[in-house]
N, C-alpha and C positions, 0 to 999 in steps of 0.2 A: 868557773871562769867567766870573763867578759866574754863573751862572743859575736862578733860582726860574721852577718850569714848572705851568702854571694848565690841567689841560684834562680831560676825560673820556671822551668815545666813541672807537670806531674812528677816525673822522677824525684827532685829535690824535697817534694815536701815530708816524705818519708821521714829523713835523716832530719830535715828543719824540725819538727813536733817532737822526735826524741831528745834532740839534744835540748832542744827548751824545758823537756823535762827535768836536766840535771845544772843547765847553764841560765846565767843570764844573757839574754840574745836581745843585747842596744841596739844595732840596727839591720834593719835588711834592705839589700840592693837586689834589683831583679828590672828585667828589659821593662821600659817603657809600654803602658799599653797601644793594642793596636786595634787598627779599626777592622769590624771582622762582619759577616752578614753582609745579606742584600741591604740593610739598613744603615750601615758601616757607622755599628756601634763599638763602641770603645768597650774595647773588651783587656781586663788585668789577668795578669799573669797565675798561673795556682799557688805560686812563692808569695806572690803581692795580695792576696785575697786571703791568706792564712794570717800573715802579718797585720792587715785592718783588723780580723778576725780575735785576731789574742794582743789587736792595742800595742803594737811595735812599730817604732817610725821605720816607715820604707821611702828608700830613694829611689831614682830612676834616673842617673843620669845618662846623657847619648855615649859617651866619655870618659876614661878614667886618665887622659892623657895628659890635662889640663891642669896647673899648678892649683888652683882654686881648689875645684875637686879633691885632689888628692889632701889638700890641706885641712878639707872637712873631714876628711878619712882618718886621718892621723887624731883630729880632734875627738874620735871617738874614744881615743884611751883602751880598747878592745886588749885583750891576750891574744888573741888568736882569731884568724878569718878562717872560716869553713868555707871553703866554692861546691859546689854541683849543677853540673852544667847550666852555669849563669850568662855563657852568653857573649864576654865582653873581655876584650884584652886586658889583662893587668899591666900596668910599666913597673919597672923596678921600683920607685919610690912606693908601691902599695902593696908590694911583697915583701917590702923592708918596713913596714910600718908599726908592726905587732913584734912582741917581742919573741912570740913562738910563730911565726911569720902567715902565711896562706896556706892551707891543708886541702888538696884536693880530693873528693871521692870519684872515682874512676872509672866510668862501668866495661873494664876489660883486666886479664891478667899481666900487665904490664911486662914489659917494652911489647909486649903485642897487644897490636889495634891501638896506638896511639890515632889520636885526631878527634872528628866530629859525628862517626856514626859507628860506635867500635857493636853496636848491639845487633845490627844489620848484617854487617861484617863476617862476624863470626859464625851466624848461622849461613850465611850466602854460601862462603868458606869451607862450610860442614865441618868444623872443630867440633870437637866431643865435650868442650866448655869452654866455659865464660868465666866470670868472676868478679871483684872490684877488687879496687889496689887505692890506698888511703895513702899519697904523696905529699911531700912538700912541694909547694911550686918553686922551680926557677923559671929563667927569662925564657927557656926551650919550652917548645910545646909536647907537653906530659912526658918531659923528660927526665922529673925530679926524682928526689931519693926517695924510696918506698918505705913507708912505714909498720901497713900492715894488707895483708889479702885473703881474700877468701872464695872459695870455687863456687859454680852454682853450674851442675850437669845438662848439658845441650842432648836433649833425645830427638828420634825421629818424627815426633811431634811437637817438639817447642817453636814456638812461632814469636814473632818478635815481639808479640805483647805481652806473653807470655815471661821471656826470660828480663824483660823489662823491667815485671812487676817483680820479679824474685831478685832482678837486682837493686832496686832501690831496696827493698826490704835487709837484705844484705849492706847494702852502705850504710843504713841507716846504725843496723848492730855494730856494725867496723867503726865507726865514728867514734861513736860513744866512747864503747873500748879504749879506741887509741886515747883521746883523751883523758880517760881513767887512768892508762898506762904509760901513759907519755914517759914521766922521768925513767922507764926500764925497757924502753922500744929501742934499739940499735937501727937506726937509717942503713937501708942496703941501694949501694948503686944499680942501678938499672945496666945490662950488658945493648949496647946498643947494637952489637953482630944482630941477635935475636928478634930487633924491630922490627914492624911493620905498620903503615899506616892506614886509618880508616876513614878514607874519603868520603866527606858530604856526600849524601844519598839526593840526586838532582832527579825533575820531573822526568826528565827524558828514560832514566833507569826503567820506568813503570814499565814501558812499551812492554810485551811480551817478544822476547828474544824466541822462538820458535826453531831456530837453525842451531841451537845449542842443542846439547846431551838432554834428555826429562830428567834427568838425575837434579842437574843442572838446577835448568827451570824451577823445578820442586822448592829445591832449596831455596831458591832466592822469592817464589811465593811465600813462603811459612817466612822469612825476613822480615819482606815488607808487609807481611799481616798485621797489626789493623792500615798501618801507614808506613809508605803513600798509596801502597795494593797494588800490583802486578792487574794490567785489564789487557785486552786485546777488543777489536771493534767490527760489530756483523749488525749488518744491514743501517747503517746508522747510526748506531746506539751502542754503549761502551760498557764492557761485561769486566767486573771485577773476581781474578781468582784467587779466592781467600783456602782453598785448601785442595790439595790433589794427591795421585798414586804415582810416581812414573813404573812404568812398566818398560818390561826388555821386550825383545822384536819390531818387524818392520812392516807396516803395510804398503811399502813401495810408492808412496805419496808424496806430493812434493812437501817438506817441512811447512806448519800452519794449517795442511786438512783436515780436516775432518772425517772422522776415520768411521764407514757406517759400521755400527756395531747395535745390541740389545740394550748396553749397560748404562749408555749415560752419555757426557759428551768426551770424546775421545779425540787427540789433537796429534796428528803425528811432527814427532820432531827431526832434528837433526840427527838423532840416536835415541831410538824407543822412541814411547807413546805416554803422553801425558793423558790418565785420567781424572778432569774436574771432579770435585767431590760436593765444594763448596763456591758460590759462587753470589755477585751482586751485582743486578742488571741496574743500569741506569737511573736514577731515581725510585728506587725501589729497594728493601731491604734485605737484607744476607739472607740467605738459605740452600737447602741442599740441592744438587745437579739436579735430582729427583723430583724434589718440587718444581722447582723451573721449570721442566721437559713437561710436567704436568699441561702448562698455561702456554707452552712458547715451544717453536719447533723450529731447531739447524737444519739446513738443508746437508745431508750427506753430500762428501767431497769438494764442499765449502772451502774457501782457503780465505782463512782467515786475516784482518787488517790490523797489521800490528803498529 
């Protein structure tokens, strides 16, 4: 098939280099680059630096809403657009432009975790999995008929980078497939009782919530591991927790102390005790509570700035 390929981050490029192995892929749309560094270098997309890479015209418009635009769209002649999280509203005339219309890959098991951070979600959530779901797009957002899906298992240690990688890797197979199998795929409606959606993951989420359950907390660290990392802030300086234990009991503390103990840094919460495992101070790189406590020392009964 023609293929026109709609996508931008890390995740997309998975699915983009398979399917360019079986399709022709005329062009690819992906955000605009952005200025990034103290240097504020113009930095491209991982979709738009594959595409230079294997010699495919990429676009970047602000817009798909714009008659102009959509009329270049249409001029591709494509069978079918592939999206992955590219970023950018489609209007009807660019989901109607292909004969086999916009195919979305998904990274959630459909109608749950519709929206923009279903990966986060689900582990915050503590779902026992995840999955991708291969849709046609309509005008709803990730409301369309599902084509195909596949599970990928949420354990007590998947972290969000983690089931990230295993889902693009996952879209990437489903892709393919469906398009292999299209003419014997039956579209199934989504039941929308079963929805829920997956809100934008905002700065302000990072703070460390401390007055929650450690259960809690736990989960929603291993979420946002690597990005945007759960920190909390002592003596100045802003300590990222990329990995922890909650534990049950109470040391009678206000939620955010610092719990004196032998083992490492221990935070009491609103319910239990959060033990750091992994952690990233300031300007400084990831490593264990262990190494840390080596070079830097909490003061017991500390209550921490969230």
């Amino acid at each position: 098939m023609k293929l026109v390929f709609m996508g931008t981050p890390d995740f997309s490029v998975a699915a983009l280099d398979a399917l360019s192995r079986e399709h022709e892929i005329v062009c690819v749309y992906t955000r605009a680059p952005k200025e990034a560094g103290r240097g504020k270098k113009e930095t491209k997309s991982p979709v738009h630096l594959w595409a230079e890479a294997h010699g495919v015209e990429v676009r970047t418009p602000k817009t798909l809403r714009h008659e102009d635009e959509q009329r270049k769209f249409r001029a591709l002649d494509a069978d079918v657009a592939v999206v992955a999280a590219y970023g950018l509203i489609l209007p009807k005339p660019v989901l109607e432009a292909f004969p086999k219309g916009c195919i979305n890959i998904h990274a959630s098991l459909l109608p749950r975790w519709r929206g923009a951070a279903p990966i986060q979600r689900a582990i915050e959530a503590g779902d026992d999995r995840s999955g991708i779901t291969i849709m046609k797009m309509d005008e709803g957002l990730d409301t369309g008929d599902m084509l195909l899906q596949g599970e990928v298992v949420i354990t007590p240690e998947t972290t969000g980078g983690l089931l990230h990688d295993a889902l693009a890797a996952k879209g990437a197979e489903l892709i393919v497939k469906a398009l292999r199998e299209w003419d014997r795929i039956t579209p199934q409606k989504q039941d929308d009782n079963l929805a829920c959606y997956a809100s934008k993951v905002e700065k302000e989420e990072s703070r460390a919530d401390f007055s929650v359950a450690a259960v809690v907390l736990e989960r929603k660290i291993r979420a946002f591991n690597p990005y945007p990392a759960v920190y909390f802030e002592y003596g100045g300086e802003r300590f990222k927790m990329l990995a922890a234990e909650a534990l049950d009991g109470d040391a009678g503390m206000a939620p955010g102390s610092l719990v004196p103990n032998d083992t490492g840094i221990l935070i009491q919460c609103g319910q239990g005790m959060l033990l750091v495992t992994q952690i990233q101070r300031q300007g400084k790189k990831a490593m264990s509570a262990a190494e840390l406590l080596r070079g830097f020392r909490f003061e017991p009964g500390s209550l921490l700035q969230a």
